[in-house]
NUVOMI-826295 format. One record per residue: residue number from 1; residue in one letter; x, y, z negated of N, C-alpha, C, O in turn. Coordinates in nm, 4 decimals. Atoms other than C-alpha are relative to their C-alpha. Layout:
<doses>
+-----+--------+----------+----------+----------+----------+----------+----------+----------+----------+----------+----------+----------+----------+
| num | residu |       nu |       nv |       nw |      cau |      cav |      caw |       cu |       cv |       cw |       ou |       ov |       ow |
+-----+--------+----------+----------+----------+----------+----------+----------+----------+----------+----------+----------+----------+----------+
| NUM |      a |        X |        Y |        Z |        X |        Y |        Z |        X |        Y |        Z |        X |        Y |        Z |
...
+-----+--------+----------+----------+----------+----------+----------+----------+----------+----------+----------+----------+----------+----------+
</doses>
This chain:
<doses>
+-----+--------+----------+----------+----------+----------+----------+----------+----------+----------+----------+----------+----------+----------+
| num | residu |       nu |       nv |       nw |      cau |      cav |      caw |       cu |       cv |       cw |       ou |       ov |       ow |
+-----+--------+----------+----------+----------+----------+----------+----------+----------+----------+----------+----------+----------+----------+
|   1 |      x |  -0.0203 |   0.1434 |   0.0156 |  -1.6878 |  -2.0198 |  -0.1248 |   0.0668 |  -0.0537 |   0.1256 |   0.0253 |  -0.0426 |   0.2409 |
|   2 |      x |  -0.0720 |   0.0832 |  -0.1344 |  -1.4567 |  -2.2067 |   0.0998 |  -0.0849 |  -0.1408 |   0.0436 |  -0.1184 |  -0.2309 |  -0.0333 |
|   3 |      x |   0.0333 |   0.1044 |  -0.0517 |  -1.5914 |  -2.4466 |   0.2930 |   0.1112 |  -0.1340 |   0.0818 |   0.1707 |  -0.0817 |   0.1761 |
|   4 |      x |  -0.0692 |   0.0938 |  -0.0785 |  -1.3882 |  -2.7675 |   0.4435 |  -0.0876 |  -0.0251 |   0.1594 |  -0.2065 |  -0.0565 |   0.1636 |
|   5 |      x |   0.0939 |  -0.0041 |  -0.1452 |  -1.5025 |  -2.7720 |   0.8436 |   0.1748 |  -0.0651 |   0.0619 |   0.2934 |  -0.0431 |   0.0374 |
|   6 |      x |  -0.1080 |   0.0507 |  -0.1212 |  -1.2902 |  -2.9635 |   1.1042 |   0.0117 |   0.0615 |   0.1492 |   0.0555 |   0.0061 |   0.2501 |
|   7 |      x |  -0.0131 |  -0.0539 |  -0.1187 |  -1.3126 |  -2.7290 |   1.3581 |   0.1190 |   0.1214 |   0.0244 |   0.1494 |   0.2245 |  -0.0354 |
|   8 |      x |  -0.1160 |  -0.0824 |  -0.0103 |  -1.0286 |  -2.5955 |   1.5132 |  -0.0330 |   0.1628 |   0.0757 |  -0.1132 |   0.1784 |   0.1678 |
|   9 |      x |   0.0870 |  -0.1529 |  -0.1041 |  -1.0778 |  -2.1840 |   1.6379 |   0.1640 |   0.0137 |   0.0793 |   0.2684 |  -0.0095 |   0.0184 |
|  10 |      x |  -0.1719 |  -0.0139 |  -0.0161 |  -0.7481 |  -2.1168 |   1.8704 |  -0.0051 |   0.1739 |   0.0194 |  -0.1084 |   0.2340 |   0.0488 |
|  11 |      x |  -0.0336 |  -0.1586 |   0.0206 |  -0.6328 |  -1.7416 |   1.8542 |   0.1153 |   0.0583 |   0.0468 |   0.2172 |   0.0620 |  -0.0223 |
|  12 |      x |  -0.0532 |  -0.0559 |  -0.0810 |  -0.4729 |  -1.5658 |   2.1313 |   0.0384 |   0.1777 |  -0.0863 |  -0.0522 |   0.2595 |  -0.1024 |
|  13 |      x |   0.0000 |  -0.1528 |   0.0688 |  -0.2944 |  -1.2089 |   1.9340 |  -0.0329 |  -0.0175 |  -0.1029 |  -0.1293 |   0.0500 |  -0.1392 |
|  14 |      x |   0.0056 |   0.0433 |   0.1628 |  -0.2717 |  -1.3680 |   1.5677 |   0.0983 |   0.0832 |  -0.0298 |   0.1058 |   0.1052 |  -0.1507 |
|  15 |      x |  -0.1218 |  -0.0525 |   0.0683 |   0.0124 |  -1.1877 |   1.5233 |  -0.0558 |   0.1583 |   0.0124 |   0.0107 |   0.2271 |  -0.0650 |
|  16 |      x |   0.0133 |  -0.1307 |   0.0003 |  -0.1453 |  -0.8273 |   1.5987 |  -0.0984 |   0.0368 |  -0.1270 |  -0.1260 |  -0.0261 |  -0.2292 |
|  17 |      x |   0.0820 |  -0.0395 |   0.1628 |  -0.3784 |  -0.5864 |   1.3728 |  -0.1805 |  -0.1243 |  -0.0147 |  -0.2247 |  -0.1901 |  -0.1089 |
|  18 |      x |   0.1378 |   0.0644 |  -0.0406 |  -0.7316 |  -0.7601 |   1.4962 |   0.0321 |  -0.1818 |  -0.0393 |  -0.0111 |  -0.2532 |  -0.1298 |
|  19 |      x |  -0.0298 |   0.1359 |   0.0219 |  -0.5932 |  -1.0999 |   1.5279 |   0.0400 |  -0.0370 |  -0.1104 |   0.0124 |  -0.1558 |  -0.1275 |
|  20 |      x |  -0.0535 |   0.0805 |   0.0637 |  -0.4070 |  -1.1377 |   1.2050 |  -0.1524 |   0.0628 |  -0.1195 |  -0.1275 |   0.0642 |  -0.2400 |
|  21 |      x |   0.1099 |   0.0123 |   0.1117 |  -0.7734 |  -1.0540 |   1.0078 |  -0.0894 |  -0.0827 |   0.0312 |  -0.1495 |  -0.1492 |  -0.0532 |
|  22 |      x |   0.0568 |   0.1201 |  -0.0102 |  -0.9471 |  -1.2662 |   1.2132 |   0.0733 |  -0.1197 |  -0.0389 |  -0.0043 |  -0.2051 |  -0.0819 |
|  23 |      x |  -0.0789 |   0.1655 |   0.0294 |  -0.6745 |  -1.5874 |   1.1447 |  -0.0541 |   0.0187 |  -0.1551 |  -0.1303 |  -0.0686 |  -0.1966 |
|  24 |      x |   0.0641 |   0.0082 |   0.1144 |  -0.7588 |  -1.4722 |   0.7909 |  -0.1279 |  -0.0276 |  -0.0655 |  -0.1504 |  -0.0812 |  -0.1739 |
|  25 |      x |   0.1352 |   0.0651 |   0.0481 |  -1.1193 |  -1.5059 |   0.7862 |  -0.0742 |  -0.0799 |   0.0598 |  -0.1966 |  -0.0924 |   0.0563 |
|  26 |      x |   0.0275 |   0.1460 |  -0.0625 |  -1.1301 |  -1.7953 |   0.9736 |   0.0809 |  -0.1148 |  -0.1504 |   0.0354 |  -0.2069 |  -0.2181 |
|  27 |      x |  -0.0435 |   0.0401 |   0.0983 |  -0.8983 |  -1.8933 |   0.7288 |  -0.0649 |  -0.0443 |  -0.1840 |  -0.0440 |  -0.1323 |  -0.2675 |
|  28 |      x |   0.0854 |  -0.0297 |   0.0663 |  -1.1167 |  -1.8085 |   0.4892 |  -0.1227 |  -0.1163 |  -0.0294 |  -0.1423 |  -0.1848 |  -0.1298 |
|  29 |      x |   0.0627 |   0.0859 |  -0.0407 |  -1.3699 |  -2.0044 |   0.6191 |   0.0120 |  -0.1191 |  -0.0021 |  -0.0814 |  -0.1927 |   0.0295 |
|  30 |      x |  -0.0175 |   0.1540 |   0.0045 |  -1.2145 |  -2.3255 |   0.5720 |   0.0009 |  -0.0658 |   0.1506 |  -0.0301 |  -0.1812 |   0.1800 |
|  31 |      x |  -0.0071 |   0.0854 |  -0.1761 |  -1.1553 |  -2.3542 |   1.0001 |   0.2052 |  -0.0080 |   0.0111 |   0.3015 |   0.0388 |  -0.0496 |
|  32 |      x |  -0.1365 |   0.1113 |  -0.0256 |  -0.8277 |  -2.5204 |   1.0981 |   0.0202 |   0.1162 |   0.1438 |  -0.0433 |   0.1337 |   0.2478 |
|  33 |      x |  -0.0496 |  -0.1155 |  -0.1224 |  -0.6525 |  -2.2350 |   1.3119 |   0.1250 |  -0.0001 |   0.0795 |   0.2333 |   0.0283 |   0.0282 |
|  34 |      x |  -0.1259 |   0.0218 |  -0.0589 |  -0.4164 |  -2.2908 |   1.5831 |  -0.0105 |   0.1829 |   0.1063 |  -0.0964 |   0.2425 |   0.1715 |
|  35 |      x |  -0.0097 |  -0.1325 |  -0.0992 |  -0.2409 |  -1.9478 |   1.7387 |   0.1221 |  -0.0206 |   0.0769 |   0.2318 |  -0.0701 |   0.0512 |
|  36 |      x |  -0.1170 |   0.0094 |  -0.0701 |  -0.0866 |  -1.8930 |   2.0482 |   0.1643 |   0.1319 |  -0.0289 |   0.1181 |   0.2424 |  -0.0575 |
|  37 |      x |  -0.1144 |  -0.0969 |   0.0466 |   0.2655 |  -1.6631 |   1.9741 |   0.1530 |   0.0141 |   0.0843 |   0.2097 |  -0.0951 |   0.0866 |
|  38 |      x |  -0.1201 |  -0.0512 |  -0.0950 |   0.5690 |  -1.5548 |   2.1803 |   0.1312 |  -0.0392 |  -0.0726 |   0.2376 |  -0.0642 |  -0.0160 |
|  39 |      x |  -0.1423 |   0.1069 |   0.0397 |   0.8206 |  -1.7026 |   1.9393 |  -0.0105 |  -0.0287 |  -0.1484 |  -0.0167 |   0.0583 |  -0.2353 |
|  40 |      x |   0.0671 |   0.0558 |   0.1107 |   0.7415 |  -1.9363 |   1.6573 |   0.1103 |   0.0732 |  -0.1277 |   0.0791 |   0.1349 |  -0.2295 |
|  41 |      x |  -0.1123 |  -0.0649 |   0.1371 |   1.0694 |  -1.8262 |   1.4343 |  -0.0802 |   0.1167 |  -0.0406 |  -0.1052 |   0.1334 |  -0.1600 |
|  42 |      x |   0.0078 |  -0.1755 |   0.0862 |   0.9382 |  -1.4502 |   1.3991 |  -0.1309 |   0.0114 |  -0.0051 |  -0.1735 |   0.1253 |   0.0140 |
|  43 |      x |   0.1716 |  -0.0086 |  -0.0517 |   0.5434 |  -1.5300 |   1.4217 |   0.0006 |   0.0297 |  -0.1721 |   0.0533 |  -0.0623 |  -0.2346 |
|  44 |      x |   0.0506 |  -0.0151 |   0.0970 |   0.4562 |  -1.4013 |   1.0907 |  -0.1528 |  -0.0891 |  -0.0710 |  -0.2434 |  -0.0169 |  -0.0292 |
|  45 |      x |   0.1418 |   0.0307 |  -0.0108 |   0.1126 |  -1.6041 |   0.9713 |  -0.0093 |  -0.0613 |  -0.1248 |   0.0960 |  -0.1017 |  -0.1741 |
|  46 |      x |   0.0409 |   0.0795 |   0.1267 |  -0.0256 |  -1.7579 |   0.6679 |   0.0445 |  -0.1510 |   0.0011 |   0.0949 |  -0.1655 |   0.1124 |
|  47 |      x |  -0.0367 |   0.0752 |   0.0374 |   0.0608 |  -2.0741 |   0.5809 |  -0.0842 |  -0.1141 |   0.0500 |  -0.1959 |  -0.0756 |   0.0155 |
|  48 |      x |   0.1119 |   0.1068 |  -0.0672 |  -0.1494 |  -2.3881 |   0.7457 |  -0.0950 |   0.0422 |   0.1736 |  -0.2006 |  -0.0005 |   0.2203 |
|  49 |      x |   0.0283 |  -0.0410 |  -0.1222 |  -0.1531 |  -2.1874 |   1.1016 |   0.0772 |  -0.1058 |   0.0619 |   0.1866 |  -0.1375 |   0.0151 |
|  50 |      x |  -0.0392 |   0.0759 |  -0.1138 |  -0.0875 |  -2.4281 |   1.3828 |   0.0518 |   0.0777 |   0.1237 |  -0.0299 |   0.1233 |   0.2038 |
|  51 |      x |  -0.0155 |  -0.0793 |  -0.0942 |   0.1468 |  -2.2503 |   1.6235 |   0.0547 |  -0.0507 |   0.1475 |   0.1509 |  -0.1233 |   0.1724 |
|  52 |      x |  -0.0578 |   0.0596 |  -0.1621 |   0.1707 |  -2.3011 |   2.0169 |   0.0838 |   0.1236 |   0.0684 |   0.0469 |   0.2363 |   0.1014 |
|  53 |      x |  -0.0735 |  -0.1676 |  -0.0417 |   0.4356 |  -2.0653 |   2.1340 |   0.0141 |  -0.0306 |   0.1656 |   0.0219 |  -0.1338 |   0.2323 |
|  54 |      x |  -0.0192 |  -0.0633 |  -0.1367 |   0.4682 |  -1.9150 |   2.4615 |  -0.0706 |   0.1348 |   0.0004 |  -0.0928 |   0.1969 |  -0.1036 |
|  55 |      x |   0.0351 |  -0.1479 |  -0.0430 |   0.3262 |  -1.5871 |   2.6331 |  -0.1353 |  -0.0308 |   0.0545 |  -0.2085 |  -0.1264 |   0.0801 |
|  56 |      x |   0.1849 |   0.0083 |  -0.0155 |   0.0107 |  -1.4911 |   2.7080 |  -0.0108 |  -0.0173 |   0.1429 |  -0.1277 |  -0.0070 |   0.1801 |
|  57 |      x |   0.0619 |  -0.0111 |  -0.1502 |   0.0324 |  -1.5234 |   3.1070 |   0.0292 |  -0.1579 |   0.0529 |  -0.0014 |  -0.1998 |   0.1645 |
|  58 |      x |  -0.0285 |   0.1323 |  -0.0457 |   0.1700 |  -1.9068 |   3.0772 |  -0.0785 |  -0.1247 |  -0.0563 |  -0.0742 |  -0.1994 |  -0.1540 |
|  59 |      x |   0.1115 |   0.1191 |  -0.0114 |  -0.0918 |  -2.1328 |   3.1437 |   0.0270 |  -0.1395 |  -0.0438 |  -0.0733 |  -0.2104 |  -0.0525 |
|  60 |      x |   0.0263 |   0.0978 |   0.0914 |   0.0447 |  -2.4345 |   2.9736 |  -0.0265 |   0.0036 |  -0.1627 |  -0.0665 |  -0.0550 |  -0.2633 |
|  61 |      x |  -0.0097 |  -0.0033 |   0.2234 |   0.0857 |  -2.3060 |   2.6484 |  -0.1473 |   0.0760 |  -0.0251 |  -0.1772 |   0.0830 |  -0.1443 |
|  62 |      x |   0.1407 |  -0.0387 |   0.0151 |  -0.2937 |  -2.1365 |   2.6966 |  -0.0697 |  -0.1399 |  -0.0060 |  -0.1468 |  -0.1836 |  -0.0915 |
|  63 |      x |   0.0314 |   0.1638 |   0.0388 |  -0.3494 |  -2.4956 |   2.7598 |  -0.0275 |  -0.0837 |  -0.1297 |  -0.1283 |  -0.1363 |  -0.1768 |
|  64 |      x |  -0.0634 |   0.0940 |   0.1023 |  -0.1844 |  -2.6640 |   2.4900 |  -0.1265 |   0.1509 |  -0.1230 |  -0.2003 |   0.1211 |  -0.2169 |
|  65 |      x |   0.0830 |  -0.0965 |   0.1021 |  -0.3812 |  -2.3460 |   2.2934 |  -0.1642 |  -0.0912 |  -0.0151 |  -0.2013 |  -0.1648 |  -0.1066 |
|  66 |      x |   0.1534 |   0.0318 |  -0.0213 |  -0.7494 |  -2.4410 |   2.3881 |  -0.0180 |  -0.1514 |  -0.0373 |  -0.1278 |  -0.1761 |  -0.0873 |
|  67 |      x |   0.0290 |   0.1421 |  -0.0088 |  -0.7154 |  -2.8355 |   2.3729 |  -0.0370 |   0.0004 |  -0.1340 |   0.0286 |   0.0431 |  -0.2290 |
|  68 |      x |   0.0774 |   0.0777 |   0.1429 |  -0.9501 |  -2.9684 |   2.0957 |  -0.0592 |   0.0926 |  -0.0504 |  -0.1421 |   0.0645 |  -0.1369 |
|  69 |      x |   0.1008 |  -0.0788 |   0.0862 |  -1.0882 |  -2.6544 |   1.9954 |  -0.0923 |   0.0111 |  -0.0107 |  -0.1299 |  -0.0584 |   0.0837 |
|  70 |      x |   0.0902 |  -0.0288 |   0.0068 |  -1.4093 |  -2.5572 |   1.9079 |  -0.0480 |   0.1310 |   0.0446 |  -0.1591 |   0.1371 |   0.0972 |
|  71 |      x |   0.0194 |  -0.1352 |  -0.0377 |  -1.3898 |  -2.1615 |   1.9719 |   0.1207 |   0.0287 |   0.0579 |   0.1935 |  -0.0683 |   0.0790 |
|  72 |      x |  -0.0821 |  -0.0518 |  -0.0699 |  -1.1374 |  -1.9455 |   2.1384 |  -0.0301 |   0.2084 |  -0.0449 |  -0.1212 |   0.2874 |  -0.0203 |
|  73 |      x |  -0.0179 |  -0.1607 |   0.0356 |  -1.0710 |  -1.5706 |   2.0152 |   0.1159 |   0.0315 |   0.0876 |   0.2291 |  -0.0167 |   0.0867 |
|  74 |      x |  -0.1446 |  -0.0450 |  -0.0893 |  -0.8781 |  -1.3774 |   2.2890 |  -0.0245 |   0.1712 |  -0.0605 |  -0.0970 |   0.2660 |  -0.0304 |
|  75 |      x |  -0.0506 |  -0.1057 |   0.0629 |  -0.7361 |  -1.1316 |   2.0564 |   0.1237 |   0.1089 |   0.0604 |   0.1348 |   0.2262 |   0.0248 |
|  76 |      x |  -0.1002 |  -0.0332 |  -0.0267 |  -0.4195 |  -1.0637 |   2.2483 |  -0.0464 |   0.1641 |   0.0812 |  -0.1623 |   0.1950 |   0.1086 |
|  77 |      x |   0.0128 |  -0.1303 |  -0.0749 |  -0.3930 |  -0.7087 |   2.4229 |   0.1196 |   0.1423 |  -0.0437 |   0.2127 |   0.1221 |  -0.1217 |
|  78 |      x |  -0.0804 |  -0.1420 |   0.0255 |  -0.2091 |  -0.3328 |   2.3968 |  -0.0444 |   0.1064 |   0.0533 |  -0.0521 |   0.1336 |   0.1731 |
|  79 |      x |   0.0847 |  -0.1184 |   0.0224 |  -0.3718 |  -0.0387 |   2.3257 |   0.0775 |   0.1590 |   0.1579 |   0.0249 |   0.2360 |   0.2382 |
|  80 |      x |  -0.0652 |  -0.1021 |  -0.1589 |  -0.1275 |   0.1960 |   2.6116 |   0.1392 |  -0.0897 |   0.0327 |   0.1654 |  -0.2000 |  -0.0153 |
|  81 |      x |  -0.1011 |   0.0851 |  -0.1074 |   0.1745 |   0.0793 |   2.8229 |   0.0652 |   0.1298 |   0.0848 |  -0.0139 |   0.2176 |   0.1191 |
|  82 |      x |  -0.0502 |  -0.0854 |  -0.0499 |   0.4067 |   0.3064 |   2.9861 |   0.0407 |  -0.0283 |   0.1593 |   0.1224 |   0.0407 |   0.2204 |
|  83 |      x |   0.0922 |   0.0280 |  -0.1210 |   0.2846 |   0.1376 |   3.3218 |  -0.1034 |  -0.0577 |   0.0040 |  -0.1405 |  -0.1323 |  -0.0866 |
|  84 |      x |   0.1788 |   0.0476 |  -0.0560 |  -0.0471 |   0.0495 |   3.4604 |   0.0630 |  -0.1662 |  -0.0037 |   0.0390 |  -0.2181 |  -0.1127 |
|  85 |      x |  -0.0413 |   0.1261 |  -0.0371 |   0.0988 |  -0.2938 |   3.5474 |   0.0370 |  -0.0678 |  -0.1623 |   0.0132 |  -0.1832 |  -0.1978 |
|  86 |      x |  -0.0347 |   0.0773 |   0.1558 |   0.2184 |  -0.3575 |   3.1680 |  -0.1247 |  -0.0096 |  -0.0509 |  -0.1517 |  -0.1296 |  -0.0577 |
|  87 |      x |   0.1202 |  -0.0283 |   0.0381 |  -0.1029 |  -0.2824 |   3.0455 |  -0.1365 |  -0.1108 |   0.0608 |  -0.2166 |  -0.1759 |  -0.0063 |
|  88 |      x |   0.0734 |   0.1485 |  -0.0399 |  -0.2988 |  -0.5302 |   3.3016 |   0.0662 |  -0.1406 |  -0.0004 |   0.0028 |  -0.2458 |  -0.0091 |
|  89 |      x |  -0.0194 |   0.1241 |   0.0151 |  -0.0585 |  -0.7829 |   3.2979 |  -0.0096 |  -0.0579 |  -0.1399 |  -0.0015 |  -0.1801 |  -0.1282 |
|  90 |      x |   0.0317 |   0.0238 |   0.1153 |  -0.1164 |  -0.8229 |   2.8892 |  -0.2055 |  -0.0083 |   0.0249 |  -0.2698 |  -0.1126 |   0.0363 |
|  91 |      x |   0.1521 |  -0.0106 |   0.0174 |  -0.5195 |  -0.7064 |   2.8982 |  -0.0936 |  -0.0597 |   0.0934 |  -0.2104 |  -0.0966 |   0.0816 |
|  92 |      x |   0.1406 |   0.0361 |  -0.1343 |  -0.6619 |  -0.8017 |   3.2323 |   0.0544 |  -0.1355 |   0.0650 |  -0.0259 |  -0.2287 |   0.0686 |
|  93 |      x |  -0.0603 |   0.1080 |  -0.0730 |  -0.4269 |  -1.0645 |   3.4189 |  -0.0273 |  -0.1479 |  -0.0478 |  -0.0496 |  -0.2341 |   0.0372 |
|  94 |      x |  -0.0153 |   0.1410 |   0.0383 |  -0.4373 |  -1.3935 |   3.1587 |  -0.1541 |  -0.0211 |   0.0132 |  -0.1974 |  -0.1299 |  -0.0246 |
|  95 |      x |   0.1344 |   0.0107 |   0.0705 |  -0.7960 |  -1.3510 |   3.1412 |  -0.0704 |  -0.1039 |   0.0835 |  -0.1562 |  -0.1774 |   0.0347 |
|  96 |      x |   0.0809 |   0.1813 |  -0.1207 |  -0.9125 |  -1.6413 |   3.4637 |   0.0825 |  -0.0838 |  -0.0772 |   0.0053 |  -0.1653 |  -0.1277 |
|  97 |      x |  -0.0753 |   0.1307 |   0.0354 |  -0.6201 |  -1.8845 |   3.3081 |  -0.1054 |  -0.0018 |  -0.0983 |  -0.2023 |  -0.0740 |  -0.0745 |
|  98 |      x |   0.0706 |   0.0264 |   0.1026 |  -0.7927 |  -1.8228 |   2.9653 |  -0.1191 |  -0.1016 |  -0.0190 |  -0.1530 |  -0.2078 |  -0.0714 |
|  99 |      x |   0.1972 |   0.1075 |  -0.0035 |  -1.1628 |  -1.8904 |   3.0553 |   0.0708 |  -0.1104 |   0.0612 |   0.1109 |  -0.1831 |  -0.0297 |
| 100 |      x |  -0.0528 |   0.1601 |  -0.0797 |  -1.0058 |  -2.2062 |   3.3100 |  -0.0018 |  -0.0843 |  -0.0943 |  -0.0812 |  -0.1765 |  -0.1130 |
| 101 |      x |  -0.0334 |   0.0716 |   0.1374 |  -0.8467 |  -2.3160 |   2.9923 |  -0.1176 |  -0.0309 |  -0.0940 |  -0.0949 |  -0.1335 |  -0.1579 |
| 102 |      x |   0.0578 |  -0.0086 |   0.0793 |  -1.1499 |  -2.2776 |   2.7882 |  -0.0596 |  -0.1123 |   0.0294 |  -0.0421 |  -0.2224 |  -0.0228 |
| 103 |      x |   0.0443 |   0.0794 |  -0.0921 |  -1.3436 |  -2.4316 |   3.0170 |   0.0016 |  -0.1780 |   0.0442 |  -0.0814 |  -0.2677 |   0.0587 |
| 104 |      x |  -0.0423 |   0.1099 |  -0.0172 |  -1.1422 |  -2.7012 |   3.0885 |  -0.0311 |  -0.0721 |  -0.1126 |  -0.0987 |  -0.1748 |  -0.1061 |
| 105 |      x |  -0.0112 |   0.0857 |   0.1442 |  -1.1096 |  -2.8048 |   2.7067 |  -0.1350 |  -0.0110 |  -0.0496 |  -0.1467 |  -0.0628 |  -0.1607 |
| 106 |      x |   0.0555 |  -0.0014 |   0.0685 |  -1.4030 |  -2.7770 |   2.6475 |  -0.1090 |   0.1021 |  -0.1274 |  -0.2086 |   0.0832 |  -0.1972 |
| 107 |      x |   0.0540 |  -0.1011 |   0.1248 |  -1.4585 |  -2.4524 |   2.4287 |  -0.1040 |   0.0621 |   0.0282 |  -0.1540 |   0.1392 |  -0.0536 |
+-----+--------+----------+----------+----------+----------+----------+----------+----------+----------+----------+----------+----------+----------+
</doses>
């Protein structure tokens, strides 16, 4: 049963395997889902996704992500990297802006 809920969840890695089943069963859920995405033209997503584009290490658009939400799913990440440095700057690096952001807004 769908439920109608006004709470927004924002979703960092909607576009990957993890993230695009969670947007779905949030979706599901009847929650109002805004995701952050690296470029709105090619963001693949269901239909009634709210998208804030930018990258995962730029703190306004993590911003503009978190404001008004209720939750925060940090989905984003990559499983190997063909440097150490690619690998933390995706998995480990955004992760103080994130919480800040969370924080800040509220979540």
């Amino acid at each position: 049963m769908k439920r109608k809920t006004t709470d927004t969840v924002a979703v960092t890695g909607a576009t990957g395997f993890v993230g695009r089943h969670a947007v779905a069963e949030l979706l599901r859920r009847g929650h109002h889902v805004r995701a952050l995405v690296r470029d709105r033209g090619r963001a693949s997503l269901p239909a009634g996704v709210e998208l804030v584009e930018g990258a995962i290490g730029n703190r306004d658009a993590i911003a503009a992500l978190a404001a008004g939400a209720t939750a925060l799913i940090h989905a984003a990440g990559i499983v190997s990297a063909s440097r150490d440095a690619d690998y933390f700057r995706v998995n480990a690096d955004p992760l103080p802006a994130i919480a800040a952001a969370a924080t800040a807004a509220g979540v």
